[in-house]
C-alpha positions as CSV (number, residue, x, y, z in Angstrom):
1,X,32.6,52.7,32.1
2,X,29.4,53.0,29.5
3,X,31.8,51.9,26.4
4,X,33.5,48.9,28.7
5,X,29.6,47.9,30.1
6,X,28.8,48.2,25.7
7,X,31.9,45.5,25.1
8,X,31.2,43.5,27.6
9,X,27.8,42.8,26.1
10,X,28.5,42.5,22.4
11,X,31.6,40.5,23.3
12,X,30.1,38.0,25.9
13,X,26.6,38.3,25.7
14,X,25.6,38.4,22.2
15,X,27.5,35.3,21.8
16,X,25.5,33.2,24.3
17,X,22.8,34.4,22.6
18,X,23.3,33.3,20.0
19,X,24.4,29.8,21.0
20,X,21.3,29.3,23.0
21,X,19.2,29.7,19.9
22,X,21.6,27.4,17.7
23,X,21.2,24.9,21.1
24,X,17.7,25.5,20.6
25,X,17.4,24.5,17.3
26,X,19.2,21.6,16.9
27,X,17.2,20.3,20.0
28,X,14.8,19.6,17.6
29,X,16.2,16.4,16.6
30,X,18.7,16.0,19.9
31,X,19.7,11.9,20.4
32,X,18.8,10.4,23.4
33,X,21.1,8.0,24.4
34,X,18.9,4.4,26.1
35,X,22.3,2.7,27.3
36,X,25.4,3.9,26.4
37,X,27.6,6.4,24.8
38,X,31.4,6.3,23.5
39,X,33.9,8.3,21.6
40,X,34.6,6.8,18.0
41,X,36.9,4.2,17.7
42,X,40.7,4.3,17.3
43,X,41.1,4.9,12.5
44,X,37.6,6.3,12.6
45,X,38.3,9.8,12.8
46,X,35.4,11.1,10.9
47,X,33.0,9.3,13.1
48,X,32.4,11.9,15.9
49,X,30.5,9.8,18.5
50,X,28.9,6.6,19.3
51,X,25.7,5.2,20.5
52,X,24.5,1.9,22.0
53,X,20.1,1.8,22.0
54,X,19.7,5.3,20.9
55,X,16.3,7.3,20.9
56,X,15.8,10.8,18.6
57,X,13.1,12.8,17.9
58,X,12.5,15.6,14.9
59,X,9.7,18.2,15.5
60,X,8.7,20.7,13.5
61,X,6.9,24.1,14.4
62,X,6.6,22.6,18.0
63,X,4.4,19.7,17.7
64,X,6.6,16.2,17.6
65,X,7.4,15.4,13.5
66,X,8.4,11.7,13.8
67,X,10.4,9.4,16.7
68,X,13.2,7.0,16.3
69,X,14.9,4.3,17.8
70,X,18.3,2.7,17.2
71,X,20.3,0.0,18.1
72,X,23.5,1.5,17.4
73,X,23.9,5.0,15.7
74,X,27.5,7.0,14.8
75,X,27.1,10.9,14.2
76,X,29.5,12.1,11.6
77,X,29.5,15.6,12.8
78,X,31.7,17.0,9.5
79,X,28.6,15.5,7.1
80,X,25.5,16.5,9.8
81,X,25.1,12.6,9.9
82,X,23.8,10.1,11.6
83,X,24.1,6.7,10.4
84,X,22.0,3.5,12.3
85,X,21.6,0.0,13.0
86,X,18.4,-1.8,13.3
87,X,15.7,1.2,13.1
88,X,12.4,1.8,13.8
89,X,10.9,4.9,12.9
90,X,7.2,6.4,13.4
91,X,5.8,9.5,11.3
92,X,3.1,11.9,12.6
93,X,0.4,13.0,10.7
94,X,-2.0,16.3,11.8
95,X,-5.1,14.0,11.5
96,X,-3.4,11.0,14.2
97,X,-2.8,8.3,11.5
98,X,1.0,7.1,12.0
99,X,3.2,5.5,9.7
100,X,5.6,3.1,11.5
101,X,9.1,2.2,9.4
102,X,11.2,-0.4,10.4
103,X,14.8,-2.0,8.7
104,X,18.2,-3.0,9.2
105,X,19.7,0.4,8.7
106,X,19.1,4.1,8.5
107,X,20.5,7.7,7.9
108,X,19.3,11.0,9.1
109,X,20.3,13.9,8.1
110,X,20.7,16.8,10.9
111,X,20.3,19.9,9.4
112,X,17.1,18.8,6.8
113,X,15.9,16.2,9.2
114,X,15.5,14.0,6.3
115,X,15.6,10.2,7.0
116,X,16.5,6.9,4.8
117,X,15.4,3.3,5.9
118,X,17.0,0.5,4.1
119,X,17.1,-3.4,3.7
120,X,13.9,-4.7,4.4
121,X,12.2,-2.2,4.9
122,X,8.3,-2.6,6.0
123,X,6.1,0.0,6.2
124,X,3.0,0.1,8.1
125,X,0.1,2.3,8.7
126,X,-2.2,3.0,11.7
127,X,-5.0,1.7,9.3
128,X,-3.2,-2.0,8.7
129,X,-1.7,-1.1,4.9
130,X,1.6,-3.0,5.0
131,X,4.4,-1.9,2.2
132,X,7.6,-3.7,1.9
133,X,10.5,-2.3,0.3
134,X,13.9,-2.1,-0.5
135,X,14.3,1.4,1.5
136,X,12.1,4.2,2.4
137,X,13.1,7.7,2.2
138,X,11.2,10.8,4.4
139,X,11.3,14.1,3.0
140,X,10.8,16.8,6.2
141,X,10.1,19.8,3.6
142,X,7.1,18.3,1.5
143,X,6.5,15.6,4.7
144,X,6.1,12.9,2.4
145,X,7.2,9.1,2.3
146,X,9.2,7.5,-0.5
147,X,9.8,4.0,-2.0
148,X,11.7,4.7,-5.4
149,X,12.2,0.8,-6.2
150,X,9.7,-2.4,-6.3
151,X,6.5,-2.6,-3.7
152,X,4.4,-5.2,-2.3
153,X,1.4,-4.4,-0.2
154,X,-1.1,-6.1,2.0
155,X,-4.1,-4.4,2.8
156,X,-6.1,-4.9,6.1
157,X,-7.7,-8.1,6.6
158,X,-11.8,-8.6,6.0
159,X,-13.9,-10.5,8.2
160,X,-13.2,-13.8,6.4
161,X,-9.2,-13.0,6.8
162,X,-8.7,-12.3,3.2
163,X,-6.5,-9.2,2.2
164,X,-5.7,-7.2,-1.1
165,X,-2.8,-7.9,-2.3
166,X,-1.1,-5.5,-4.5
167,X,2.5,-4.9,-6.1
168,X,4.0,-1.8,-8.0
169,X,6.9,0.3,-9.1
170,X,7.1,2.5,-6.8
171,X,5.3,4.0,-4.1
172,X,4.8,7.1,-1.7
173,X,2.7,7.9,1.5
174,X,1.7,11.8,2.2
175,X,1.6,13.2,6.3
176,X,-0.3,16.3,5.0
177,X,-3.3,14.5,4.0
178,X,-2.9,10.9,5.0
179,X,-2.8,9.1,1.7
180,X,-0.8,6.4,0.3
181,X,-0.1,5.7,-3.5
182,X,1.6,3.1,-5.5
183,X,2.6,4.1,-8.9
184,X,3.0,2.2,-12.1
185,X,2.6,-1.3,-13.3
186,X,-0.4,-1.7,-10.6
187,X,-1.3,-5.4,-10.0
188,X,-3.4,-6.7,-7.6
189,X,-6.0,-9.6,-6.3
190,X,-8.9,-9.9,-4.1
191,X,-10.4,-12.6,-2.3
192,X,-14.1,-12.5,-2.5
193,X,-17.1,-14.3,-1.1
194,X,-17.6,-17.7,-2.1
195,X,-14.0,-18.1,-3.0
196,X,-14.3,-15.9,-6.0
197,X,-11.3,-13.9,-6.9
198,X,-11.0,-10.2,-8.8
199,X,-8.1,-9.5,-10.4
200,X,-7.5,-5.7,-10.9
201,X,-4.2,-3.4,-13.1
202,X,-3.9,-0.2,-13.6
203,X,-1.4,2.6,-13.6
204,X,-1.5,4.0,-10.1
205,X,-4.1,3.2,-6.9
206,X,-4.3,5.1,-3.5
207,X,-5.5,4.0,-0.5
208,X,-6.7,6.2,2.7
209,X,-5.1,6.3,6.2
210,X,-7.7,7.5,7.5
211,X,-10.4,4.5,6.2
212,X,-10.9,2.0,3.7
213,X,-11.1,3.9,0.5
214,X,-9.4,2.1,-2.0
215,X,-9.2,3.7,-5.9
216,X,-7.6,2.6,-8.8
217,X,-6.7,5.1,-11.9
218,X,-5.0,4.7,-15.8
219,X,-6.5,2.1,-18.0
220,X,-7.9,0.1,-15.2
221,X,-8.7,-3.7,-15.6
222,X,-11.2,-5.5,-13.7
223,X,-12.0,-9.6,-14.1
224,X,-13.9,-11.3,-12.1
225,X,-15.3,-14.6,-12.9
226,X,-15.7,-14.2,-16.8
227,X,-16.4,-10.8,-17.2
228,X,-13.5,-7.9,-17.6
229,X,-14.9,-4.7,-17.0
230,X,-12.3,-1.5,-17.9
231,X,-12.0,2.1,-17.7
232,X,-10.2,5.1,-16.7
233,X,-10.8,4.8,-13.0
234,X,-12.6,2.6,-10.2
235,X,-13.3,2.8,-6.8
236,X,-13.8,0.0,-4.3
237,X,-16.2,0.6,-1.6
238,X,-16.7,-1.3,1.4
239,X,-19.5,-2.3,3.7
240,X,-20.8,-0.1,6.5
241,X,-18.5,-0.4,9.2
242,X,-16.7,-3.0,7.5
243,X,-13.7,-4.2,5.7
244,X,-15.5,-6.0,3.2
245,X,-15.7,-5.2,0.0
246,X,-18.9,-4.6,-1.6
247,X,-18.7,-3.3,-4.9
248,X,-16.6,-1.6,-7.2
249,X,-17.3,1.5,-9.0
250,X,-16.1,2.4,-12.5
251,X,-16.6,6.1,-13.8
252,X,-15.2,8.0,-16.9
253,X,-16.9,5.2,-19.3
254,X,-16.4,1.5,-19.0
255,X,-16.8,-1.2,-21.1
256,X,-17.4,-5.0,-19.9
257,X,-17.2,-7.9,-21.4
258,X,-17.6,-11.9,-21.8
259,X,-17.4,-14.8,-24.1
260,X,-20.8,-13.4,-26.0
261,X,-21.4,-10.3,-24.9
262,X,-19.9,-6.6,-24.2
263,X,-21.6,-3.4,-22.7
264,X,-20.5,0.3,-22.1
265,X,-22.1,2.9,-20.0
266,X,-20.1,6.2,-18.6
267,X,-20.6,4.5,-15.6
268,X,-20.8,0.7,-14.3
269,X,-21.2,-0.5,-10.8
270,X,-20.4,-4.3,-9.8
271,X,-22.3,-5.5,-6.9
272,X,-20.0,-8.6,-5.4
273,X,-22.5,-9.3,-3.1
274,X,-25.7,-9.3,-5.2
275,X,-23.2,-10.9,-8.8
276,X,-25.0,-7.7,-10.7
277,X,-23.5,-5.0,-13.5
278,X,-25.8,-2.2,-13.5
279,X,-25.3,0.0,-16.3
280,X,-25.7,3.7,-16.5
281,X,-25.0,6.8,-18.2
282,X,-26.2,6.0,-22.1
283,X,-25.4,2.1,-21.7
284,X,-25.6,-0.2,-24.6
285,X,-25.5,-3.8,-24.7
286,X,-24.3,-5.8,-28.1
287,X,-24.7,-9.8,-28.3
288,X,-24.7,-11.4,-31.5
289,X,-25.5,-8.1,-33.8
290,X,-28.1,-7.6,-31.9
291,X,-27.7,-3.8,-30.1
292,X,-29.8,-2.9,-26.6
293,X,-30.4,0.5,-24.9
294,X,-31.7,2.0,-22.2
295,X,-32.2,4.4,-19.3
296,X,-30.2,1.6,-17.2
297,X,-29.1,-2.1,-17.9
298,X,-28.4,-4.6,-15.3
299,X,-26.9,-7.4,-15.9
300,X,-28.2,-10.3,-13.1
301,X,-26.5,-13.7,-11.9
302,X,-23.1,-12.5,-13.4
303,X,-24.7,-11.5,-16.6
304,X,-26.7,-15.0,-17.5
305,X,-30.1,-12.5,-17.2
306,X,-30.2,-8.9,-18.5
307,X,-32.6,-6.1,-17.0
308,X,-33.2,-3.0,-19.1
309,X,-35.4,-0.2,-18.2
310,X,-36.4,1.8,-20.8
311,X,-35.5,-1.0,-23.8
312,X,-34.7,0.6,-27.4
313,X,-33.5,-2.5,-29.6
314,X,-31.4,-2.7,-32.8
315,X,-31.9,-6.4,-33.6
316,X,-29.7,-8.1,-36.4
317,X,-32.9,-8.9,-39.9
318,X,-30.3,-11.0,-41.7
319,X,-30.1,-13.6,-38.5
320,X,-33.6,-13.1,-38.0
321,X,-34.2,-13.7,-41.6
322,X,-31.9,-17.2,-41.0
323,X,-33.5,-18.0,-37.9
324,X,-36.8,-18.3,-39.6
């Protein structure tokens, strides 16, 4: 009786047990059918099962991953597939900021619960950061977002309705901390006040999910009205509780120049609002041979008037020797 009681549990109930757990498991990312479901079609015996309006969502360590819908989805049980129509797709960061991806078509994987979006793909964040792309591609191990082909992105709107506007090779948006980068061949513009336009490149720029923080990094290039201003990285900040941007900050040593003039300082900070270059960090100003230093330099009214505080000058003797 004891060895038949032993069989009856390895051989029945060691089984369930271990179903229930497999059950378990893939109820993680477990379709929810919205209207109807079918066997495959007649010559489609690969596809295992149909959907019409289908809802699935992938968690991971209990709390909720990301959340699909479909149109139409076919699982392809033999490749732990399933392949969609018309997708919407929102991704779940630990710190609340949601990135929402919509496009004609999609893939998930089962097993990985790795996801592809493709043809016209947009891309948005709970901040107001708009991507569009040809596909986007979700990675559940690193929890990462990425566009391997062409970008174009829109940044939220300021008070006056003006956006950045930015395109790039590639880009990819992180769920761990909430960041979004675009990578190589960086070009963007900026609607300022007064009409005025900046007109920014670099090698990469990330942008925050969580606010406005906007940086730019590798050989960075800056002009606005007639003055370039470049260096190894910048960072645009904005207004107090605004989406304005009031100045941009360039650190690692910068140069700027114009028509007659060029400065350097380790750092430079351009004040839209104010139409001021202040200069610190051993700055130097050159104009016609003639060499300025100082503690700081500010260049006022776009640079027409220059401030210095603590002037040293190096001035040209053989134009001062023409001059008189």
């Amino acid at each position: 009786m004891a060895l038949l009681v032993l069989l009856v549990q390895v051989v029945l109930v060691a089984p369930s047990r271990i179903r229930d757990a497999r059950v378990e498991e893939a109820a993680a990312i477990l379709p929810t059918p919205s209207v109807t479901t079918s066997p495959a079609a007649p010559g489609t015996s690969d596809v295992d099962q149909v959907m019409d309006g289908m809802h699935m969502t992938g968690t991971q360590e209990g709390a909720k991953e990301w959340e699909l819908w479909s149109d139409k989805a076919m699982s392809f049980k033999a490749r732990e597939t399933w392949e969609l129509e018309t997708v919407k797709a929102v991704f779940f960061s630990d710190s609340g900021v949601t990135f929402t991806v919509t496009g004609k078509k999609g893939k998930v994987q089962t097993k990985s619960k790795n996801l592809v979006v493709e043809g016209d793909t947009v891309t948005r964040s709970s901040n107001g950061y708009v991507f569009r792309t040809a596909s986007m591609e979700y990675n559940s191990a690193t929890k990462r977002l990425n566009a391997p082909a062409r970008v174009d992105m829109t940044g939220p709107k300021d008070e006056q309705g003006n956006s950045l506007r930015l395109t790039g090779a590639s880009m990819e948006a992180s769920l761990l901390d909430s960041t979004m980068e675009v990578k190589r061949d960086v070009k963007a513009e900026k609607t300022l006040d007064r009409g005025r336009h900046a007109f920014i490149r670099s090698q990469r720029a990330t942008f925050s999910g969580k606010d406005r923080a906007a940086k730019f990094f590798g050989d960075v290039v800056l002009d606005v009205d007639s003055m370039r201003i470049t260096g190894p990285a910048a960072n645009f900040e904005y207004a107090a509780g605004s989406d304005t941007v009031k100045s941009v900050l360039f650190t690692g040593g910068a140069r700027v120049s114009d028509a007659d003039k060029w400065a350097t300082a380790q750092n430079v900070k351009v004040d839209f609002d104010a139409n001021r270059f202040v200069f610190r960090g051993n700055p130097r100003v050159v104009q016609n041979n003639d060499e300025l230093r100082g503690e700081e330099i500010v260049f006022l009214d776009g640079g027409k008037r220059v401030q210095v505080k603590g002037a040293r000058a190096k001035v040209d003797e053989k134009r001062l020797e023409n001059s008189n």
